[in-house]
C-alpha positions in Angstrom: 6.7 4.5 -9.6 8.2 7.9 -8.0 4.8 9.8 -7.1 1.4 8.8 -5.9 0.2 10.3 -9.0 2.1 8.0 -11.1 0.9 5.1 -9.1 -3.2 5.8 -9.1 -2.7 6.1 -13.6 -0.3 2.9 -13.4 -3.1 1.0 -11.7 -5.7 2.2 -13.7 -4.2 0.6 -16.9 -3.3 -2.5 -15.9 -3.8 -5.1 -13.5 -1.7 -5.9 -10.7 -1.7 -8.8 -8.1 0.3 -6.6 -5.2 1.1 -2.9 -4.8 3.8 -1.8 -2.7 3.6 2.0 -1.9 5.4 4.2 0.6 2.9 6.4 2.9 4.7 9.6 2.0 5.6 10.2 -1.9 5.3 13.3 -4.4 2.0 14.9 -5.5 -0.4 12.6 -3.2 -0.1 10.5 -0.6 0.3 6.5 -0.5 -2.6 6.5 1.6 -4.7 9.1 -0.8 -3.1 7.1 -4.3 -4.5 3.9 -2.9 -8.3 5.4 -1.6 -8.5 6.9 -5.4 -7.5 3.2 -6.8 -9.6 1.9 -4.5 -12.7 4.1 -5.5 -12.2 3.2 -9.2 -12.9 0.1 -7.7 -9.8 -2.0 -8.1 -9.2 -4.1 -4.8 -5.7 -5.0 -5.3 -4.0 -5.9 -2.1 -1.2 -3.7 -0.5 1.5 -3.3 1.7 2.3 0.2 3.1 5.5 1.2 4.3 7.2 4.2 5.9 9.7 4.7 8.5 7.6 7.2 10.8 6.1 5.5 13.9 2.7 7.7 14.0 2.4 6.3 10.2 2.2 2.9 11.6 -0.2 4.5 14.5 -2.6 6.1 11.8 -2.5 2.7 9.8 -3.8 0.8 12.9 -6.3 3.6 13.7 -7.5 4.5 10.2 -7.1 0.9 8.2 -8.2 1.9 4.9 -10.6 -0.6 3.7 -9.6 -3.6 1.4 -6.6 -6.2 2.0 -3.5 -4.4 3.2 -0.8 -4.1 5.3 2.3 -2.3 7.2 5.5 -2.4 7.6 7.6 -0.6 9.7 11.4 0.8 7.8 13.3 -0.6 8.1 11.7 -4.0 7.2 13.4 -7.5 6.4 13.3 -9.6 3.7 11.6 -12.2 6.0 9.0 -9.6 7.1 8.4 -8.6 3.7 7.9 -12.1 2.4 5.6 -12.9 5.0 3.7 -9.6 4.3 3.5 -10.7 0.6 2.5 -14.7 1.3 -0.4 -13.6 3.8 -1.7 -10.9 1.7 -1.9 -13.0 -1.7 -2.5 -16.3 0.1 -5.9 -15.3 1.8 -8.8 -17.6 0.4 
């Protein structure tokens, strides 16, 4: 999707096992997109992304609740993979 917008009415009509969202897109936020799916209480896992350092610092400061993580841009195609497996391997 191309705005946070888009994203929270995606994820409100249909399920998804992974969301992948920039921090900074159109409209709202990744970070405020993912606390609205998260209050409509869908606890899909996701991995944050941006290339601004104090993103990363806010992440580890403010980690918003429910399975996530960060990567830093730009990211590999290992890191990514290994962002993915952890995230939808947990038991």
């Amino acid at each position: 999707v191309s705005t946070g917008k888009e994203l929270v009415e995606k994820a409100s009509q249909r399920s998804y096992d992974l969301i992948i969202s920039d921090v900074i897109m159109p409209q709202l936020s990744g970070w405020k997109s993912i606390k609205k799916i998260r209050e409509q209480g869908n606890k899909v896992p996701v991995i944050f992304n941006s290339g601004l350092i104090k993103d990363k610092e806010l992440y580890e400061t403010l980690k918003p609740e429910g399975d996530s993580s960060f990567l830093l841009k730009p990211f590999s195609r290992q890191q990514l993979m290994q962002a993915v497996n952890s995230l939808l391997n947990k038991t």
